[in-house]
Each structure stands twice: as C-alpha cells, then as structure tokens.
N, C-alpha and C positions, 0 to 999 in steps of 0.2 A: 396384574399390576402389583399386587403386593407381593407377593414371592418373588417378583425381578425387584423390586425395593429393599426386600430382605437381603436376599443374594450379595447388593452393592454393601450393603450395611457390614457383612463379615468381610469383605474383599478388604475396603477400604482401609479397615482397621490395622493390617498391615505392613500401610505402607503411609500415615498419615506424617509424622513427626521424624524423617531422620534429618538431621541437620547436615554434617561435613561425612563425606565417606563413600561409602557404596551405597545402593540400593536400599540396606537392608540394616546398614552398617553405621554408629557412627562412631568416627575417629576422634573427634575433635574433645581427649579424655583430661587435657590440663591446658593452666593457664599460660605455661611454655606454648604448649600450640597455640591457642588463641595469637597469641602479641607474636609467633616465629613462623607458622604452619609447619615447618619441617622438623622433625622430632627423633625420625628412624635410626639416627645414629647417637641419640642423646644418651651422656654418662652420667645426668642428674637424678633426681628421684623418680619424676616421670619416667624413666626408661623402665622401670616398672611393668609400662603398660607397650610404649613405643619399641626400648631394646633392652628385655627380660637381660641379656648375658652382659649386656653394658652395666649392669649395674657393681660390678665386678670391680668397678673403677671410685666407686665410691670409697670414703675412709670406714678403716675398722668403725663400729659401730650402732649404734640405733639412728633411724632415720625416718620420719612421716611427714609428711603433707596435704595439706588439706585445702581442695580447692572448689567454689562454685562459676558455673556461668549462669547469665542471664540472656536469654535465647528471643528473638518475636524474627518470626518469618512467613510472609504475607503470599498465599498464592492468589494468582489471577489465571481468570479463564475468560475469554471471549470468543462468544459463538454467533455462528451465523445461521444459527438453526430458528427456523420462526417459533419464536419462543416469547411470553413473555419481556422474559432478561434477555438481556444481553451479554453482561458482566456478571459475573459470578466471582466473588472476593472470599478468600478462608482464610483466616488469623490463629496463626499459631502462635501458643506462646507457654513457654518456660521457664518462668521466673527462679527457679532451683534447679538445678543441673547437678549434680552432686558428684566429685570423686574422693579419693584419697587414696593414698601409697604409704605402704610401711617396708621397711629394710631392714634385719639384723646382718650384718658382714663382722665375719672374724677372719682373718688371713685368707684363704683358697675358697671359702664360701660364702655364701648368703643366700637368705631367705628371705622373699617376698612375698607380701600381699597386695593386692590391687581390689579395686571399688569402684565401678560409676558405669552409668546408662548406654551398656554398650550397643541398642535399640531402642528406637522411641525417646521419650524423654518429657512429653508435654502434651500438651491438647489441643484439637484444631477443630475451631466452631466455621459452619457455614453457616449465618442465618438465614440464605433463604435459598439449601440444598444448593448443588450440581447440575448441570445443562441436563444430564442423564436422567437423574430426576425429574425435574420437570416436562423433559421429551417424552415420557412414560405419559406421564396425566396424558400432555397434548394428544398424544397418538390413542390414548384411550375416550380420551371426546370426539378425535375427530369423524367417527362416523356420524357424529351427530350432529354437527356441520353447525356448529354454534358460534351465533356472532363474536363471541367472545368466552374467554373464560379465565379463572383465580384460583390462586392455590392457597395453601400456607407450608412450605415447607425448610426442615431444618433439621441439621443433626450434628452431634461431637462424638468427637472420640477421642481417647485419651491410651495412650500405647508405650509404654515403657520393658526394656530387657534388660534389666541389673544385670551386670558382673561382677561375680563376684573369686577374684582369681588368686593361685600359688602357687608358689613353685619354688625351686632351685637352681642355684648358678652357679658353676664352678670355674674356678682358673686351670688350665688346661694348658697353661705354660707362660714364656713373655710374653707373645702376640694374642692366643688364643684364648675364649674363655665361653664356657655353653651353657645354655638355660633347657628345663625341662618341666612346664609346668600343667595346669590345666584352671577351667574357667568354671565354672557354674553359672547358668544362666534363670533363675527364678524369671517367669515374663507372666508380663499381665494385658489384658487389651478389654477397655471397656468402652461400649460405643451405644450410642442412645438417638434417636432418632424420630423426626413424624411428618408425615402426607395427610393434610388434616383440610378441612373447610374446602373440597372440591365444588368450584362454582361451574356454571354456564351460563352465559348472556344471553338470551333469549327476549325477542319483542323489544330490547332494550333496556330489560330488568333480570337483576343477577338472582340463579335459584341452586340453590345448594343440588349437585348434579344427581343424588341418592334421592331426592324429592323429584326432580324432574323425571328420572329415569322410574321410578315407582308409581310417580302417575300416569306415563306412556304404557307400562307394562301393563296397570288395572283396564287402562283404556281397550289395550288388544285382549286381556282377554275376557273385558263387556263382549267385542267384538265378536267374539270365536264360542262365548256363548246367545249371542242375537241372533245369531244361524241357526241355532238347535230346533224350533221350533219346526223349521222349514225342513230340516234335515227327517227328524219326526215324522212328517208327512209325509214322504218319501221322497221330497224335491232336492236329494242329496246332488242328483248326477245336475242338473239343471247348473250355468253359467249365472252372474250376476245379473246381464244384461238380460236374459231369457227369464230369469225370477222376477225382472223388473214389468218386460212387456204382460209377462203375466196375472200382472197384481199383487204377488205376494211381495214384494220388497218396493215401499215406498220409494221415492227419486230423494231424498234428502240422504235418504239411509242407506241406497246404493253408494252415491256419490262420499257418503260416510267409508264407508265397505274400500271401495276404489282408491280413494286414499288414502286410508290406513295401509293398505297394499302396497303402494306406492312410495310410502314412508317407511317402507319395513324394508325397503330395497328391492319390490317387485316391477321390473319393465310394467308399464300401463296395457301392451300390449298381449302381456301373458296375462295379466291382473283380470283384460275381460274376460279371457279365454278358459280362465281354469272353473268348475265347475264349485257347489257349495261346499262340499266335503277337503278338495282342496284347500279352499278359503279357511276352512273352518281351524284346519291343520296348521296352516300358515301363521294365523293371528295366535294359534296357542303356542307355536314353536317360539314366534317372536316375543311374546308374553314372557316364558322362560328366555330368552335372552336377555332382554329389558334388565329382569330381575338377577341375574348373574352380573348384567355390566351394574346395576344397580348395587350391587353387594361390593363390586368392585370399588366402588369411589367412595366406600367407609373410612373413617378415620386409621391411617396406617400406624402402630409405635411399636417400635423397638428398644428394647433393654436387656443388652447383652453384654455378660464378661467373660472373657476365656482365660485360661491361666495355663501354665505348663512350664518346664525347665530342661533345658539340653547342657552336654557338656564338650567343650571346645580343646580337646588336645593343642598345646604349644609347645615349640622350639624354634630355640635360636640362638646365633652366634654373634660372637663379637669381634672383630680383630682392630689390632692396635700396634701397628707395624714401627710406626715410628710417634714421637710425645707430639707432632702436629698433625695428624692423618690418624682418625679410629672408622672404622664401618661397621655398622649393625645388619643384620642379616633377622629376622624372622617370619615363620611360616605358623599358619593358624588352619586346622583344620574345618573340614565344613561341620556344622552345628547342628545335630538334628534335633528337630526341636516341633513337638507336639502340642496342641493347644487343647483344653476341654473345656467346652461352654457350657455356661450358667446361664436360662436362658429366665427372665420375665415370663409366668403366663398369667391371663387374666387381667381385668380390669382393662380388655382393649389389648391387653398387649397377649403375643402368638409367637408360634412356633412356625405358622403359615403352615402345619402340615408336614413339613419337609426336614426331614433326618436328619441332616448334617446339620441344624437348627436346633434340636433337643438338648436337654440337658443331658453331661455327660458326652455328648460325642466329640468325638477327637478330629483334630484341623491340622494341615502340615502347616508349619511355618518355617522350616528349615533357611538356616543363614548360611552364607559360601563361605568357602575356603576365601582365606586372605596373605599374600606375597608381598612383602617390603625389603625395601631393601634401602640404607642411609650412609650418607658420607658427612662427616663434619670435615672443617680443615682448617685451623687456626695461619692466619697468613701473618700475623703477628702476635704477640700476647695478648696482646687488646680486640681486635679483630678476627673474629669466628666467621664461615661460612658454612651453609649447611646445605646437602642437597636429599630429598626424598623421594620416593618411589614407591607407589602401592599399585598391584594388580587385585581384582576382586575376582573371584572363579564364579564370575555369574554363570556360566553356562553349563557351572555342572550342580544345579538347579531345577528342581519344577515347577517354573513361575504360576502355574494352571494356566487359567483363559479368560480374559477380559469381560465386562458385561457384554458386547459386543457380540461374543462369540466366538472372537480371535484369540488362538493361541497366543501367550506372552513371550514368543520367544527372544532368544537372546544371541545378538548376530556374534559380538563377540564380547570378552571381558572388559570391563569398564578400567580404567587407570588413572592413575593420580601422578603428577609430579611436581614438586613443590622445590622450591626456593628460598633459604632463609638468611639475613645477615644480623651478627649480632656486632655494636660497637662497647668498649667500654669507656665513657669519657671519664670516669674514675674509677679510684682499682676497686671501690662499691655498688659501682653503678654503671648499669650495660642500656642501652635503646639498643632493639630491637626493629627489624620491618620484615613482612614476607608476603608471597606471590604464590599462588597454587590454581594448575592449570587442572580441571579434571572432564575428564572424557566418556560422556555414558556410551555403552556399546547394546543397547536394548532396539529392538527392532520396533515398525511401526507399529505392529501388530500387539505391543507390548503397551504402548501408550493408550490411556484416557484420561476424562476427566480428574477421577478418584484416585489415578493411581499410572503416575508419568516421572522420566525420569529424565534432566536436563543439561548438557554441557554446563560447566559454568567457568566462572576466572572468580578466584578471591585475593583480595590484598588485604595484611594485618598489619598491626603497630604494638608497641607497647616498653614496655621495661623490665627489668630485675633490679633488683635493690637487696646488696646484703646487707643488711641492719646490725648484724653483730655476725661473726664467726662461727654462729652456728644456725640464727635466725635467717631466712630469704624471705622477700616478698616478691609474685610477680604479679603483674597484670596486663592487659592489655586487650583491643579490642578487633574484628575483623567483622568484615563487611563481602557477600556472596554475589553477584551479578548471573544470571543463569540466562540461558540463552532461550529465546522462542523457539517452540517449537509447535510447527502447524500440521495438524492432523486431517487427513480430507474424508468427507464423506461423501454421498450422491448429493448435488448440489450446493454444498458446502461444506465452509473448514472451523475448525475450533485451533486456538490460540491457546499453547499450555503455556504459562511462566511464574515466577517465584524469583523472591530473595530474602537474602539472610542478613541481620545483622546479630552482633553477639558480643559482650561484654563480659571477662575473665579476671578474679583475680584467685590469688594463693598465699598460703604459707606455710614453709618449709623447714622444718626444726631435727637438728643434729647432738644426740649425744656422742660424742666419740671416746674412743674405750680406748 
C-alpha cells in the first residue's frame, strides 16, 4: 500500500493545476484573454505570448504590461465504489497568476520578452485524499472482513512551469512579418501527502488496524509455538483431531488450533486433515503475514519536490493583407522537460524503497508541441471580431500509465476553438465578450481520478479602457463548465468533473520613440 500511494503522489503532481489550454498547457497568459478568449491573431502587447510576429504592428517604441489572474477551480469526483465517501471534492486555488510583456520596436524590428506560468500555477488540496486512495486502505482490510473501517487521508500539491521567453520579429515586407524565438521553462512540483490513523471496526469498537493486526499475528505465532512441545515428542506427523483422541491436545486448545486455521483462510476441511507440523508452518507463515499487513497500515507521508527546466523552440508568422483582416500563425515545439526530486527521508517520511523516488532521480515531464492559428477582422472601426484555433500535439507524447495499470493513451490531439467580439462604445472604451469550445482527445484509458482530462465550453466578459495614449487597462473575467466524464470499472463507475472561474486584470504602458 504504501509504494501504490507513493506512485499516485509523483503521478498527480503533474497534472494538478492547468487551468485554460491543453493538458499540460496553460494558455490563458493575459487579461486580453481572460475578458476575449481569442488572442492568436492579436497586435497588442499580449501577442508577445499569443502572435510573437504580430507584434510588428505595434508603434516604434518601448512597450510592457503587467498583468495578474486570480484563479479557484473546484474538482469533483463521485464514485461508486464501496467506500467510505462518496464525494471527493479538491480546491484549487491561485490567488497570483503572474505575466508580463516587454517590447522594443524600431522600424523592421522588435524585440520581445514574455513572463508567466506557462504550467501549473497553484495548489490543489484534497482533504480527505481520492477514491484511489482510499480504495487502496479498503482492499487492504478487506481480507479482514471488518465491520467497518476509518482513515485519515490527505494531500496537496503545488505545481508551477514559469516562462520565461525572447525573441525576435521582423518585417518581411507589407503583408509579411516572422518571429524567431525560444522559452525557458524553470519548473517546480511539490506535493506532500499522508494515510494516517488506519482503523477497523471490530466487535463494534474501532482499533487502530497496526494494533489489531499485531495482536492477531502474536496470537499465530503463541499458536505455532504451542505445537512445539508435541512436535518434540515426536507427534509431528499426528492430525489435530488424532492429538486430541489421544490426550495430548486439550478440546479448548484444539477447537483453539482449528480456528485460528480457519481464520488464516484454511478450508475447516483441510484444517482437520493436515497433520501438526503442517499446522505448525501454517500459523508461523500466517504470523509473518499478520506482521507485513501489519507494517502495512503504518502511518504513510510524503514530501516531495522535483524541479527541472526545458526549452521550447518558437515561430511564427503574421500576415496583414489588408488594414481590416491580420492573421497570426504560430508553432511551438514540444518541451522536453526533466524533473529531479528532492525527496523527505526520515521522521516517517520514505523513499518506500523505490528508485524513481530518491533523491536526485530524474522524471519525464515533457509538454507537446502547440499549433495556433488567429483571424481578427474589424467589420467597422469600432467593431473587432476575432477567431482562434489551437491544436495541442498530445500524441506525440508519453503520457506513462495510469495507477490502474492502463497506458495513458492519446486517441487523438485535443483542440481548441474560440470566438471573440470586441465593441467600442467610446473611441476609450471597448466591452468585450467571448466563447471557446475545447475538445480533449485522451482515451479512456488515460483518465482517473488524480489525473483526467474534460471537454469543456467557456464564456468571458470584460473591457479595455485606454486611460491616456499610452496607458491601457484591461480586465475581465471567465467562467469553465467541463463536461462529465464517467469512467467504468467492474461493477462500478466514477464521475470526473471540474470548473473554473477566473478574474483578470492589466496594465499596459507605452513609450513611443
């Protein structure tokens, strides 16, 4: 039990905290998005991050922005697995989100920097663990057929992958203009955890299950030495019932003998049949089980941080055919990205034994390849439309394998398409609304509790406000609806879902030269 509890504890870590995006991924890097969703073809600061070559459109210049969100997104889980819970609720939450953008453009160039969590981002407490978890304990009592039984379990983790990115843009002609950049990803993941106060109901009074299983194991092995004496004599080969007719084994002590047998999981029928030496083996083998399940219901804790850094090759184009129609084009390399943990030993807390648990060993966490592609298109001066499109290359990935056992595969790439309309009801002042439809492509085999991934629909709002000619403020807020999704097991199913809300704002400050 405790190495399958470890196991989930580095799985989880993850994939606990992406909010808007892929898998692995989140997009959701300004407050433009938040209040628009649709970004890919934007000529504002954000294209920074959205469309690196768009930024080509901005004025000669110095240009930064500095924006946060404020993130809380609530998973639910219901199972129908005979479990204590039922429900299992994990609150994630984000209170800093962090980006920013910088810009120098002089005539045919510019140079950018980009900033913010482009993995992870927050921390997601369960307080009383995953169905996974506690299906572990249950399956580990139950040969013990206990009226009942309690846990305590609970863990967080906290998972963030800064970006930190630059590059170059060039004009490439009237319509044309290309970006050439790349990302640095510093990442961190620390997750902590514990399977603590294992009970079992017994008689109708709860015993901590390390007590109960340590008294049953002393008990077999009194047992397996109260034969010794007789074995001594030489009435090894002799049956219970034949030691009994013959006086050496009282009738309390037999019927003692016989049941412990029986409770060790021996048919009653072999129970009489097997002779003392048999018996004697028995009660000692089950004595060592006792004491191995008995080591097993110790208090579990984990304290683990991994850290690592990969780098994301980017490019991407801009075209700008005519002054109402621009399109952003960019592609993102996949990420290869290594993790090496730091692991807790001591004081309770373990490495469980198991290598990929040590300190220093190294974990894949690789991010996919990312495909956008953006349309703006002013239908009047006042009036913006904007349409976007993300593929995520999840399948050229190696997701691993589930606690399950089940490969994570990936049936196909997950997509994103979003919608956004900007008004301006003064030549200051734009509302904003937008809609983004996203599409997971992950097989079933891919989903569990810890680590599932859901269709969803989002709708945003918000505004821009320019304050002076060089000052903007945006803000705005959206809201995730994700779809259920039901996973079956042998005689039951588990219910994954989630949602998001999230609150954005910004400001965006212009020297122009």
């Amino acid at each position: 039990m405790k190495k399958t509890f470890l196991v989930i504890m580095m799985v989880v870590a993850f994939v606990l905290t992406t909010f808007a995006g892929g898998i692995l991924t989140n997009t959701n890097q300004s407050a433009q998005f938040v209040r628009m969703l649709s970004r890919n073809a934007s000529t504002q600061i954000d294209a920074v991050y959205f469309n690196p070559a768009g930024v080509m459109k901005l004025e000669n210049g110095f240009h930064i922005a500095l924006h946060n969100q404020t993130i809380s997104q609530t998973r639910t889980i219901l199972t129908g697995a005979p479990l204590n819970n039922k429900e299992f609720i994990g609150d994630v939450k984000a209170p800093l989100f962090p980006s920013a953008f910088a810009v120098y453009k002089v005539d045919n160039l510019a140079f950018s920097l980009g900033f913010g969590p482009n993995g992870g981002g927050g921390s997601a407490d369960y307080k009383t663990g995953l169905p996974s978890f506690e299906g572990m304990v249950a399956n580990k009592l139950s040969a013990l057929k206990p009226e009942g039984y309690d846990v305590d379990i609970a863990f967080k983790g906290q998972s963030v992958f800064w970006g930190l990115q630059a590059g170059v843009s060039a004009k490439l002609g009237d319509v044309f203009s290309g970006y050439l950049g790349v990302r640095y990803l510093p990442s961190k993941n620390t997750y902590t955890g514990h399977i603590k106060d294992i009970s079992v109901v017994v008689g109708g009074q709860k015993i901590l299950a390390f007590d109960y299983l340590t008294a049953l194991s002393s008990a077999a092995s009194g047992a397996a030495a109260s034969v010794q004496p007789l074995i001594t004599m030489g009435g090894g080969a002799l049956t219970i019932p034949q030691a009994h007719s013959l006086g050496y084994i009282k009738t309390g002590d037999k019927d003692l003998l016989l049941g412990g047998l029986i409770a060790l999981g021996v048919p009653a029928a072999q129970a009489n049949a097997m002779n003392i030496n048999q018996v004697q083996a028995a009660f000692s083998d089950g004595a060592a089980f006792l004491d191995q399940s008995a080591q097993g219901t110790k208090d579990v804790m984990v304290d683990v941080t991994a850290t690592g850094a990969g780098w994301t090759p980017i490019v991407g184009i801009n075209i700008n055919p005519s002054e109402e129609l621009n399109i952003g084009l960019k592609y993102e390399h996949k990420t290869a990205l290594v993790l090496t943990n730091e692991t807790r030993e001591g004081d309770g807390y373990s490495d469980a034994g198991m290598a990929f648990l040590k300190n220093n060993q190294k974990v894949s966490s690789d991010l996919p390849g990312i495909v956008t592609a953006g349309l703006d298109y002013k239908v009047t001066d006042r009036f913006l439309t904007s349409l976007s499109f993300n593929t995520y290359l999840d399948k050229g990935v190696d997701w691993g394998s589930n606690i399950y056992g089940e490969k994570r595969d990936i049936d196909k790439n997950s997509w994103e398409l979003a919608l956004g309309l900007q008004y301006h009801l003064f030549d200051n002042f734009a509302l904003s609304i937008g809609g983004m439809q996203s599409t997971t492509g992950v097989s079933q085999q891919y989903q569990s509790d810890f680590s599932y991934s859901n269709t969803s629909n989002t709708g945003s709002f918000g505004f821009q406000w320019n304050i002076s000619e060089s000052l903007t403020f945006d803000a705005g807020v959206l809201y995730t609806v994700y779809k259920d999704y039901d996973k079956a097991f042998k005689g039951y199913k588990e219910t994954y879902d989630k949602e998001n809300f999230v609150f954005g704002f910004g400001l965006a400050y212009s020297i122009f030269k």
